[in-house]
C-alpha positions as CSV (number, residue, x, y, z in Angstrom):
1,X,26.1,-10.7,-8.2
2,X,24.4,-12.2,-5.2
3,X,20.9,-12.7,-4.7
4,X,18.6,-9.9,-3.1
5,X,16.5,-12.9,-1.3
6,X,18.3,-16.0,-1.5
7,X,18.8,-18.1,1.7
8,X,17.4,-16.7,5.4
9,X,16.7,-12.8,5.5
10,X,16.8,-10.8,8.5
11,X,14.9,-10.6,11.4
12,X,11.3,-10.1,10.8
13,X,9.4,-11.4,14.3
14,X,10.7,-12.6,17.8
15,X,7.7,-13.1,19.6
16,X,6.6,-14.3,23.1
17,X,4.7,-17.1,21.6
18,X,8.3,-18.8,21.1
19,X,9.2,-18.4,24.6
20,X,5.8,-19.9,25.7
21,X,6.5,-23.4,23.7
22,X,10.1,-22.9,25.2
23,X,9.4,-22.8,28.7
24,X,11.2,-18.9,28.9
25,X,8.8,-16.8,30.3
26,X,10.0,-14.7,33.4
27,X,8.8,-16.0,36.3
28,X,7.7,-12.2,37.3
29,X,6.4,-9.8,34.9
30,X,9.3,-7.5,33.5
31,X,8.1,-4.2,33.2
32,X,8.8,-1.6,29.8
33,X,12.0,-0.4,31.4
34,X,13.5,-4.0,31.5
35,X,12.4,-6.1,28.6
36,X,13.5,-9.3,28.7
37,X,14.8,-11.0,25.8
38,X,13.6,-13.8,23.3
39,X,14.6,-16.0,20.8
40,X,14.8,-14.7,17.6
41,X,13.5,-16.3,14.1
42,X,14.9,-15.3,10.5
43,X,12.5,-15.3,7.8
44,X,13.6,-17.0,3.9
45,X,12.6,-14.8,1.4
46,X,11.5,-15.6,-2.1
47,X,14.5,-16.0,-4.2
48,X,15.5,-13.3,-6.4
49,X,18.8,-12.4,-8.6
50,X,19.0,-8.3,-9.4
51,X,19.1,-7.3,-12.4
52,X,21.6,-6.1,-14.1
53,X,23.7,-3.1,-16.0
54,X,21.8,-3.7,-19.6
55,X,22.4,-1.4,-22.6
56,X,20.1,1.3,-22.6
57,X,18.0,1.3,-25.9
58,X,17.9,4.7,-27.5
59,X,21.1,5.8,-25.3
60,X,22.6,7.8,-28.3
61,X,19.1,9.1,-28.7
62,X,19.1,10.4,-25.0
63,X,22.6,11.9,-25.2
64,X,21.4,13.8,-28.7
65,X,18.3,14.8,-26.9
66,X,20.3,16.5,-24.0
67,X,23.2,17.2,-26.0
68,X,23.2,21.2,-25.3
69,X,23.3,20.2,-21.1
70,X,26.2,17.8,-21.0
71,X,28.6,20.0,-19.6
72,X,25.9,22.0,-17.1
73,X,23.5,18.8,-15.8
74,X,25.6,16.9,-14.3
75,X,24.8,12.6,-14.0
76,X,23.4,11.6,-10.6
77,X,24.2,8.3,-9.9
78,X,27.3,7.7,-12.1
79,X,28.9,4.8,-9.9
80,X,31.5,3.2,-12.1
81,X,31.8,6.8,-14.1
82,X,31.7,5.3,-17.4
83,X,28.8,8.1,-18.2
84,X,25.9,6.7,-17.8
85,X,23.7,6.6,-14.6
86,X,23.5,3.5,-12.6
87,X,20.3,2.2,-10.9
88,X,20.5,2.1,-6.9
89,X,17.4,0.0,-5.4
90,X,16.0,-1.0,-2.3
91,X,15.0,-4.6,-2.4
92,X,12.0,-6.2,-0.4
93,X,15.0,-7.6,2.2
94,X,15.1,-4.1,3.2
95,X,19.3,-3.5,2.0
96,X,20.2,-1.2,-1.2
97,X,21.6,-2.6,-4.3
98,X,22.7,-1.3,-7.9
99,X,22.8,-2.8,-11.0
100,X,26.6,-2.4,-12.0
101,X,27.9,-5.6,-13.2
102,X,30.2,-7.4,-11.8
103,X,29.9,-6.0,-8.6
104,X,29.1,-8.9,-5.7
105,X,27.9,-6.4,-2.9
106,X,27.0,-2.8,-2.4
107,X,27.8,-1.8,1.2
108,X,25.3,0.8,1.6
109,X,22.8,2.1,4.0
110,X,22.3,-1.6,5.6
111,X,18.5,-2.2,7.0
112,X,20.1,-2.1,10.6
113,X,21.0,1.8,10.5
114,X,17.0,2.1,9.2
115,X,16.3,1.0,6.3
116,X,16.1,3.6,3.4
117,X,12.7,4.7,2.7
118,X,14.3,7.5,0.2
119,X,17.2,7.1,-1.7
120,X,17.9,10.0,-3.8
121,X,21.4,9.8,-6.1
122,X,22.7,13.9,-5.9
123,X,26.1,13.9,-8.3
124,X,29.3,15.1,-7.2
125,X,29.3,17.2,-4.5
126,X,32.6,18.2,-3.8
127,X,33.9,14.7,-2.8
128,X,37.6,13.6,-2.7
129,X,36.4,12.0,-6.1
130,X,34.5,12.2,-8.9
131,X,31.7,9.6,-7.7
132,X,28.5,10.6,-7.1
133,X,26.8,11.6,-3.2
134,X,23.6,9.4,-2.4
135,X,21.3,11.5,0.2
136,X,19.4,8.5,1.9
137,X,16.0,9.0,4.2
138,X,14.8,6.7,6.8
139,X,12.2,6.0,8.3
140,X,12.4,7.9,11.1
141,X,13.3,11.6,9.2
142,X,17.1,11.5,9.6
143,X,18.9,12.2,6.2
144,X,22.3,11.0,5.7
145,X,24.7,11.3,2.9
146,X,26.9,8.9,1.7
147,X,30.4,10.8,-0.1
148,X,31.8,9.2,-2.5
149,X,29.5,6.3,-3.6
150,X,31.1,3.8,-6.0
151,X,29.9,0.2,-7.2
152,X,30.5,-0.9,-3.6
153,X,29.6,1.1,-1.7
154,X,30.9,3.8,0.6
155,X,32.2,3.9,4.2
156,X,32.1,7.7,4.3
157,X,28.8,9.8,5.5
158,X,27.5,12.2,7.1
159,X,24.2,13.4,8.8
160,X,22.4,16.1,6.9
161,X,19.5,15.9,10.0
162,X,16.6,14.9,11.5
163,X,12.5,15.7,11.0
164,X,12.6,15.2,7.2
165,X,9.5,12.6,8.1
166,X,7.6,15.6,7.3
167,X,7.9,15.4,3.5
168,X,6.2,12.4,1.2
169,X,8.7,13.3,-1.6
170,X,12.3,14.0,-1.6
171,X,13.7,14.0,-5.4
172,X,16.5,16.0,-7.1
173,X,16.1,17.8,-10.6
174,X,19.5,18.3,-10.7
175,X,21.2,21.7,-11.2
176,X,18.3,23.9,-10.5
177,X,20.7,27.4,-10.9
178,X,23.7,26.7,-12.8
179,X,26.5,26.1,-10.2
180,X,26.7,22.8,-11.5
181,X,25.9,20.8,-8.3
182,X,22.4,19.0,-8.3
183,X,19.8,20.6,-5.4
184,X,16.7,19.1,-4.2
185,X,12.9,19.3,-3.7
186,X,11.1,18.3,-1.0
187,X,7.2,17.7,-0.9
188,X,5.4,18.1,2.4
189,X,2.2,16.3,3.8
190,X,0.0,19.5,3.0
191,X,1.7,19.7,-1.2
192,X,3.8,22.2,-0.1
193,X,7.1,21.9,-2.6
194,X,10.5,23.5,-1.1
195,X,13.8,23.9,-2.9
196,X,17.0,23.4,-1.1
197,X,20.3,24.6,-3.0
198,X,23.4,22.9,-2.7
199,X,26.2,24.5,-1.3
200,X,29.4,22.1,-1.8
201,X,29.9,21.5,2.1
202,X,29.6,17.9,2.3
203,X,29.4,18.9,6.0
204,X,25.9,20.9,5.6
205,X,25.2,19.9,2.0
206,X,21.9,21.8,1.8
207,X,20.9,25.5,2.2
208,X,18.2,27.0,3.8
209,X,14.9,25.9,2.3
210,X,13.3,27.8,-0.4
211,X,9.3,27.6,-0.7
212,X,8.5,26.9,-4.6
213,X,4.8,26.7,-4.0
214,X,1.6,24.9,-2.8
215,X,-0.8,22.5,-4.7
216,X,1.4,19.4,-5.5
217,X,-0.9,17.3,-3.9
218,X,-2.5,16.7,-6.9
219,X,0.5,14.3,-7.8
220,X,0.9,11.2,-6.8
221,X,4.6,10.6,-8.4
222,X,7.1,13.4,-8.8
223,X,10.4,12.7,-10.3
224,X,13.3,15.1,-11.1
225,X,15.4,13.8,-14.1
226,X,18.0,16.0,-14.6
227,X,17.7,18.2,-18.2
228,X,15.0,17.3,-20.3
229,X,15.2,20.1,-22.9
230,X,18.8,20.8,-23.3
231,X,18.8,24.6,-21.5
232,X,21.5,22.8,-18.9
233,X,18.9,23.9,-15.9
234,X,17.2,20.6,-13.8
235,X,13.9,19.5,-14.5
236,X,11.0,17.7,-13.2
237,X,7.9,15.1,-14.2
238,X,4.7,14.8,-12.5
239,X,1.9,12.5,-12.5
240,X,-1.2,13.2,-12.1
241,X,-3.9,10.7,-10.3
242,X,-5.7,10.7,-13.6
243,X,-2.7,9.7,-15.4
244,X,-1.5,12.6,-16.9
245,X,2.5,13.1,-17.3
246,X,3.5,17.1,-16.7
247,X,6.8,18.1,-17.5
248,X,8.2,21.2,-15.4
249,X,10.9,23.0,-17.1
250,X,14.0,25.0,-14.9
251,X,14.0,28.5,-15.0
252,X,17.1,29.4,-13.2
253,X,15.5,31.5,-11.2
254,X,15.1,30.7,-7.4
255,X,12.1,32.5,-6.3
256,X,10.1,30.8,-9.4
257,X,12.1,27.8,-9.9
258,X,9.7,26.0,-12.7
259,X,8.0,27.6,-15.4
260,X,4.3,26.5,-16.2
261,X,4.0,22.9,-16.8
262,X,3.3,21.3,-19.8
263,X,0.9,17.6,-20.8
264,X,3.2,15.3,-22.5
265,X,1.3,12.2,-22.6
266,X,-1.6,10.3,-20.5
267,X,-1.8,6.6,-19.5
268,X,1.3,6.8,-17.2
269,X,-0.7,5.1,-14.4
270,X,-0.4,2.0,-15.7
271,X,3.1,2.4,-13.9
272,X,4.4,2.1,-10.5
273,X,7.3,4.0,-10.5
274,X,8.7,6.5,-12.6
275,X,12.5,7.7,-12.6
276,X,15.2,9.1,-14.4
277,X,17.1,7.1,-16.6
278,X,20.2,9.8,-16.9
279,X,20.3,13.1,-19.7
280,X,16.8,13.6,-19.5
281,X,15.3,10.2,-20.2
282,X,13.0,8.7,-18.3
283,X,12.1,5.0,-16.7
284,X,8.5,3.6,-15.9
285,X,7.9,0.1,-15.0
286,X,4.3,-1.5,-14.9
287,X,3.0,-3.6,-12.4
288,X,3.9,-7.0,-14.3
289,X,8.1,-5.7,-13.6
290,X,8.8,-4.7,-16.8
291,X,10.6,-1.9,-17.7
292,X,10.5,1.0,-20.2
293,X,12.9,3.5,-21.2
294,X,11.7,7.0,-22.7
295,X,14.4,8.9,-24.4
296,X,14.1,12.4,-24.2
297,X,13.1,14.1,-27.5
298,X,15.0,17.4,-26.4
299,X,12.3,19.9,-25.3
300,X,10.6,18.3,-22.4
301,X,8.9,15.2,-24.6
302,X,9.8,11.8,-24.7
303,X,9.7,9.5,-27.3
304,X,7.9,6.1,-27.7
305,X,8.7,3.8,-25.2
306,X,11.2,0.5,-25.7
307,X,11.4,-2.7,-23.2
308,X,14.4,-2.4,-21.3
309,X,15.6,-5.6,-20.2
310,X,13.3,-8.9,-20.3
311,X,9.4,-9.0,-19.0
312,X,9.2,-8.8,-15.4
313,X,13.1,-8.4,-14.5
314,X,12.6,-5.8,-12.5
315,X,9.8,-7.5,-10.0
316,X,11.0,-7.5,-6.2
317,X,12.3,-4.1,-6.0
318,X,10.6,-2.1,-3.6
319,X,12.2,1.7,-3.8
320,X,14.1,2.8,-6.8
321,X,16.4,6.0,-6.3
322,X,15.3,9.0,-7.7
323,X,11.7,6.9,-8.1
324,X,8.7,9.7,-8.4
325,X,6.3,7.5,-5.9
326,X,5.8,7.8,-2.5
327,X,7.8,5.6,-0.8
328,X,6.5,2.9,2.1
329,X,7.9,0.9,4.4
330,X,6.9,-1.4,7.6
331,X,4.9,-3.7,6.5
332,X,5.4,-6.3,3.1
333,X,3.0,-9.3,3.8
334,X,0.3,-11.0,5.6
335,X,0.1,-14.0,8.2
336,X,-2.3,-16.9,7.8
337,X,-3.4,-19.1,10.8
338,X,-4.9,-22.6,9.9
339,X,-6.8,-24.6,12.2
340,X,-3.4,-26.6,13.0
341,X,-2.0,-23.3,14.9
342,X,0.9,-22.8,12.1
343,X,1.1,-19.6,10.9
344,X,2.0,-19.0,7.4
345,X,4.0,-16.2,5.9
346,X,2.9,-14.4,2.5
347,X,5.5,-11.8,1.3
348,X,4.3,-9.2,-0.9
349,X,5.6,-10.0,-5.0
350,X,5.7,-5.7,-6.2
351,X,3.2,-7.3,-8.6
352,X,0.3,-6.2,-7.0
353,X,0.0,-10.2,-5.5
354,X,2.0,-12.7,-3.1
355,X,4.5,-15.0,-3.2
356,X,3.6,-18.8,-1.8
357,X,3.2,-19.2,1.9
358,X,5.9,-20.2,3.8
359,X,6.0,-21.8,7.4
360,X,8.6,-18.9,8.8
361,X,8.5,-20.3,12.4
362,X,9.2,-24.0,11.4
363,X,7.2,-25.6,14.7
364,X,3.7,-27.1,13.4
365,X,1.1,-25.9,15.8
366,X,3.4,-23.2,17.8
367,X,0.4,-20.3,17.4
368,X,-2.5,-22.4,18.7
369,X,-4.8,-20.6,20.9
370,X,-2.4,-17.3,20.6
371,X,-3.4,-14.0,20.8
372,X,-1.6,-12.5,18.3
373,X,-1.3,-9.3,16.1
374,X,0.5,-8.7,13.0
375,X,2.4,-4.9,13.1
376,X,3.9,-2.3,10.8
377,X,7.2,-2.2,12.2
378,X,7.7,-0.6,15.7
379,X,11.6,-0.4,15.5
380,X,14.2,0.8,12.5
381,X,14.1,-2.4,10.6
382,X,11.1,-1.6,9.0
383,X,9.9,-5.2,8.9
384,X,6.4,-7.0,10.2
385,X,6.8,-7.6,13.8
386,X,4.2,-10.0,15.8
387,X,3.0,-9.1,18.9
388,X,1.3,-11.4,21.5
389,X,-0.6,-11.2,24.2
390,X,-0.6,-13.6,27.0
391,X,-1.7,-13.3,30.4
392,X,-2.0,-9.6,29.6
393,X,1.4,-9.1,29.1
394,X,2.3,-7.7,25.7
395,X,5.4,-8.9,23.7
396,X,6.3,-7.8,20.7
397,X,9.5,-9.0,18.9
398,X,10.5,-10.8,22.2
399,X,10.4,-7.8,23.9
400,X,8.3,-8.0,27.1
401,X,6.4,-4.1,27.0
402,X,4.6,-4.7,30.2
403,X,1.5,-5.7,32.0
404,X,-2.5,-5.0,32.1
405,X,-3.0,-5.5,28.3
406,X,-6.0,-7.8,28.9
407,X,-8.4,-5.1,28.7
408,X,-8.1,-4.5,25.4
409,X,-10.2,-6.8,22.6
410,X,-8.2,-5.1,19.7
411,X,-4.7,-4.2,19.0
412,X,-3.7,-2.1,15.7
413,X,0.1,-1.4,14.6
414,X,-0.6,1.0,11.6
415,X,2.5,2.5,11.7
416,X,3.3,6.1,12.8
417,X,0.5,8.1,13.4
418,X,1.8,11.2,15.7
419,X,4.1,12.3,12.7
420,X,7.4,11.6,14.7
421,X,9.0,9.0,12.3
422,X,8.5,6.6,15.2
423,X,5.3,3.6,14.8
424,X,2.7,3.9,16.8
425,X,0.1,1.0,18.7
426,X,-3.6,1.7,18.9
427,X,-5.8,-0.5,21.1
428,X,-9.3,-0.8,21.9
429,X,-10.8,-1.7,24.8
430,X,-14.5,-3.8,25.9
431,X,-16.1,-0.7,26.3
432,X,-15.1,0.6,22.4
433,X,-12.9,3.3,24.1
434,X,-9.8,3.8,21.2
435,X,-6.3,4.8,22.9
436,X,-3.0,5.6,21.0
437,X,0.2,4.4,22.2
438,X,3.3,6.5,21.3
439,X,6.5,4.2,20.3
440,X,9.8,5.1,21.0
441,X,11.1,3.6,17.3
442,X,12.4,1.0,19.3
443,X,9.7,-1.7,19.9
444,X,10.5,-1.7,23.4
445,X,8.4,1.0,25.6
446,X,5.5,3.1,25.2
447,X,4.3,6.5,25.9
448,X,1.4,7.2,28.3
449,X,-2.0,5.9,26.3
450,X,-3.9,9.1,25.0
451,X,-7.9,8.6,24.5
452,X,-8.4,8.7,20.5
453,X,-12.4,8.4,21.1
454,X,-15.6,6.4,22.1
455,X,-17.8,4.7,19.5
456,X,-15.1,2.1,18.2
457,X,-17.1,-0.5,19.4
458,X,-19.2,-0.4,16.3
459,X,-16.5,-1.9,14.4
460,X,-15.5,-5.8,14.0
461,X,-12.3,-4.6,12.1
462,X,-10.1,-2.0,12.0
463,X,-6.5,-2.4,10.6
464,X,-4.2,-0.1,8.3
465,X,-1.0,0.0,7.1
466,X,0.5,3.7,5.0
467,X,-1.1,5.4,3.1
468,X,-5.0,5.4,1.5
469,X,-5.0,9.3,1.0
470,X,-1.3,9.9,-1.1
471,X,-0.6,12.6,1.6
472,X,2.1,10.2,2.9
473,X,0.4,10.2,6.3
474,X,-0.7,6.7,8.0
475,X,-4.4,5.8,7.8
476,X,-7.0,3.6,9.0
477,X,-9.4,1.4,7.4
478,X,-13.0,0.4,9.9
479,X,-15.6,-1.9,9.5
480,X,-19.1,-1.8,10.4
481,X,-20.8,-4.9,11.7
482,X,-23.5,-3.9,9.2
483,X,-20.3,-4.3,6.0
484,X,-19.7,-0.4,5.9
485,X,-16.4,0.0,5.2
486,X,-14.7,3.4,6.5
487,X,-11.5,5.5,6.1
488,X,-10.0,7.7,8.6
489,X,-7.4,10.0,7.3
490,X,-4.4,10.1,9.4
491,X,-3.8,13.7,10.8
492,X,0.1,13.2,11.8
493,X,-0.7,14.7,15.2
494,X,-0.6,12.6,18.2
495,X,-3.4,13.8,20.2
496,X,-6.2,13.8,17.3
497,X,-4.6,11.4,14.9
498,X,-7.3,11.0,13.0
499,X,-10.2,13.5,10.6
500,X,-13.5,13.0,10.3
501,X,-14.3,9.7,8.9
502,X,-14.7,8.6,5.1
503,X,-17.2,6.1,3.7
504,X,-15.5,3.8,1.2
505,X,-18.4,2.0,0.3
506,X,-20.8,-0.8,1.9
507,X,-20.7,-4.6,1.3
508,X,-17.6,-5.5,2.8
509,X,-19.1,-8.2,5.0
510,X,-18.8,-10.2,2.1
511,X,-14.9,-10.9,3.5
512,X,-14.2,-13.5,6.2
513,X,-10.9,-11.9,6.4
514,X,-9.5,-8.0,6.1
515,X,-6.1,-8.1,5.8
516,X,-3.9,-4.4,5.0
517,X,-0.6,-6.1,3.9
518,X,1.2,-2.9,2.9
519,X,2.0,-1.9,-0.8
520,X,1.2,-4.9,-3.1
521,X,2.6,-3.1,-6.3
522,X,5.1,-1.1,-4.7
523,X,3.5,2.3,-5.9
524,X,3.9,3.6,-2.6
525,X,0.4,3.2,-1.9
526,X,-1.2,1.2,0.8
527,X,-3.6,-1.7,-0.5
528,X,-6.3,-3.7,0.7
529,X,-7.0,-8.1,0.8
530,X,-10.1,-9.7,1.7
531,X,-11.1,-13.5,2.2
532,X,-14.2,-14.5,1.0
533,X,-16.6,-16.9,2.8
534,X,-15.4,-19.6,-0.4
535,X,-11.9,-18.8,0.4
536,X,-11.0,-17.0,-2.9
537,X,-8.6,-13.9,-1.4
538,X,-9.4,-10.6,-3.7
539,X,-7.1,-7.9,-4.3
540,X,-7.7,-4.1,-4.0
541,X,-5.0,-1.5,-5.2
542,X,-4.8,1.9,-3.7
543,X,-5.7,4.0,-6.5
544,X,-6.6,7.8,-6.2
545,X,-7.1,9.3,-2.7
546,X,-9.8,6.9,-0.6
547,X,-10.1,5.2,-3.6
548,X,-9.1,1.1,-4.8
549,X,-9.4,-0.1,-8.0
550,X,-11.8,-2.5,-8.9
551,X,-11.2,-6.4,-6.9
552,X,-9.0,-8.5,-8.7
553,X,-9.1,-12.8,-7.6
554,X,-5.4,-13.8,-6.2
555,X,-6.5,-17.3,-6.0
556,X,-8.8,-19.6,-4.0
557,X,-8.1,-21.9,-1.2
558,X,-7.8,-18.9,2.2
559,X,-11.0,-20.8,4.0
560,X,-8.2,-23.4,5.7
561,X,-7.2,-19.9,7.9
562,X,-8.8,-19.0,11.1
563,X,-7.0,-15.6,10.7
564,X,-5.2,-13.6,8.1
565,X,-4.1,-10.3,8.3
């Protein structure tokens, strides 16, 4: 099987500070309707081999546990229909995987189409075979689905739609009423949870939504796994932010699809994902990459957990399918800019820390005196970009946006914040005047700016990148001069993107640096790195809403950067 990571990734930054050192600026400005092209660099990426197909311990024990459902919960991600479900994965390169062995590629949902921020494995559908459908989300709310998905892959789709940015969750219990095709939940920005029934038109795969009920805020993973008790209805888990594991059982019926949940165990947020495992049973792996494997016990329990595979085989993998978390995307690292002008590429490790540095750009000295930013993504590729300032022209990913961006002291890629799938650009300008730029999910042009507010001024930071709330919308982090530290919780609309603001806490002048780098532990939540005076880097994990865990050191050694974020 080929590496995930070895030799150059894709794209992740083409910026204008390459064409400077080049001599390949435009001789007149080009405007956002004609951006003029760059040279591209390819970032390497850590090395890393998938795992593989393993035998699942206590597979008998899973079948016996589900035994009564075999013939009405059907598998979701059967690939190579031996019986067993396979793994599908999105790697931190951005392109899907599975773990069948002997397979050398899986040619599925590439990172050029978008890359898949939801990947949720739906059985047979009424394909021309027996191999599963795979509903995959991108980032900018269209839903596809792939027909017919085997070990390699599949050539065959079709698009379900667009606007499903609006959930935080998409999962499937499986066969929620007994026609024995697998249906699916989706869980909006508000907890709102709706049920869509599958109808067998690969065509238009999903009926009208059904509205199961408010309140699933409260959980920060939600996972269906298929039957858990052996009734041959779909079921769900649900963590809590406390920890707690709920188990929802099937009822059949549509208008109360779930009867009242039940506490099967606490500690499960020592996890960072959680997803089915096939006929009921269960997967969690920790924030070291291990993984466990829960066999169901028959009525909605699980027994004792058992290692599957070797201690930390599964870091590197950002999205499982079916995973209960929240899934992110657009940002997976930090930049470091030493007094040499070489910037210095940190990729986040899934482990809650980094991998080493690595000079991306190979050219000593190329960022020296730039103005430069680092992004969430502002196009489908879902990777850092780098935009640059020079001569008040604004490039980002060698595209040329325009003129007149001197005024502005601050610029802020945070991801989407007007709740259209597409990242936005905030800037701030001498006077402490905040303006929001729309994207167009292409990196290339801008909307008209719209005034977010007055009073930013009082800040010497603000950055962000996803989610600090586990509401799925894009926040923002701000620091006080004085070392307040403050959350504002994104909105999702446009023209007041932002609620009242949060304080996290004071201090925070303590850090050199502030640096939002994404999802460190790939838990779907966004995390937090700062750079003390000393140059030891800290750690802070996204924990419960506007809360981090307590700082954990990374290492020492971060004084030698002029900037990191």
């Amino acid at each position: 099987m080929r590496s995930v990571f070895s030799g150059r990734g894709r794209r992740i930054a083409a910026c204008t500070a390459l064409a400077l050192s080049a001599g390949m600026l435009l001789s007149t400005p080009a405007s956002a309707d004609t951006p003029a092209p760059s040279p591209s660099v390819e970032k390497r990426l850590p090395s890393f081999t998938p795992p593989k197909q393993l035998p699942r311990p206590g597979q008998d024990g899973a079948r016996a546990g589900a035994a009564a459902a075999e013939a009405a919960s059907p598998l979701l991600s059967d690939l190579n229909l031996d019986g067993i479900d396979d793994l599908i994965f999105r790697g931190i390169d951005g392109d899907l995987y599975t773990d069948v062995p002997g397979e050398e590629t899986f040619e599925l949902h590439r990172y050029e189409e978008g890359v898949a921020k939801e990947i949720v494995p739906i059985g047979q559908q009424g394909g021309y075979t027996e191999e599963p459908e795979v509903l995959v989300l991108s980032e900018d709310g269209t839903l596809t689905l792939y027909q017919d998905v085997d070990p390699s892959g599949t050539p065959y789709t079709y698009r379900v739609g667009g606007g499903w940015q609006v959930y935080n969750k998409i999962t499937s219990p499986g066969d929620m009423n007994g026609d024995g095709r697998a249906d699916v939940l989706a869980r909006d920005t508000t907890g709102n949870v709706y049920l869509y029934l599958a109808t067998g038109d690969l065509a238009k795969p999903l009926g009208s939504r059904i509205s199961v009920g408010p309140g699933w805020h409260i959980y920060d993973q939600v996972a269906g796994l298929g039957d858990g008790n052996g009734d041959g209805r779909g079921d769900l888990y649900a963590r809590d932010y406390t920890g707690t594991l709920w188990f929802y059982a099937g009822t059949g019926v549509n208008s109360r699809p779930f009867a009242t949940r039940k506490a099967i165990g606490t500690g499960w947020n020592t996890y960072n994902q959680i997803l089915p495992a096939g006929e009921g049973s269960l997967f969690a792996r920790d924030n070291n990459g291990t993984m466990y494997f829960y066999a169901p016990n028959g009525d909605g329990t699980l027994a004792g957990r058992q290692m599957y595979g070797g201690a930390g085989d599964f870091q590197g993998i950002a999205q499982f399918a079916g995973s209960g978390s929240n899934p992110y995307t657009g940002k997976e690292g930090v930049f470091g800019r030493d007094s040499a002008g070489t910037l210095w590429w940190y990729t986040n490790n899934t482990k809650g820390g980094l991998y080493p540095r690595e000079d991306i750009f190979e050219s000593p000295g190329l960022f020296q005196g730039i103005n430069y930013t680092h992004l969430s993504s502002m196009n489908p590729d879902a990777s850092s970009d780098v935009a640059v300032v020079f001569d008040g022209e604004l490039s980002i990913e060698g595209e040329i946006i325009g003129s007149g961006w001197g005024i502005y002291n601050t610029l802020v890629g945070a991801g989407d914040l007007s709740g259209d799938g597409k990242a936005d650009l905030l800037a701030r300008d001498k006077n402490g005047v905040l303006y929001l730029y729309k994207g167009n999910g292409k990196g290339t042009a801008f909307a008209s700016r719209i005034n977010v507010g007055n009073g930013w001024g009082a800040y010497n930071k603000i950055l962000g990148a996803g989610d600090y709330t586990g509401d799925g919308r894009n926040d923002l982090l701000a620091r006080t001069t004085g070392g307040d530290l403050y959350l504002y919780t994104g909105t999702g609309n446009g023209t007041i993107p932002f609620k009242t603001r949060i304080h996290i806490g004071g201090g925070w002048n303590t850090y050199k640096h502030l640096a939002a780098p994404g999802d460190l532990n790939a838990d779907g939540k966004a995390d937090l790195l700062g750079v003390a005076t000393n140059g030891d880097l800290y750690r802070y994990l996204g924990t419960s809403p506007n809360k981090f865990s307590a700082r954990a050191r990374l290492g020492g050694g971060y004084q030698i950067y002029n900037t990191f974020s």
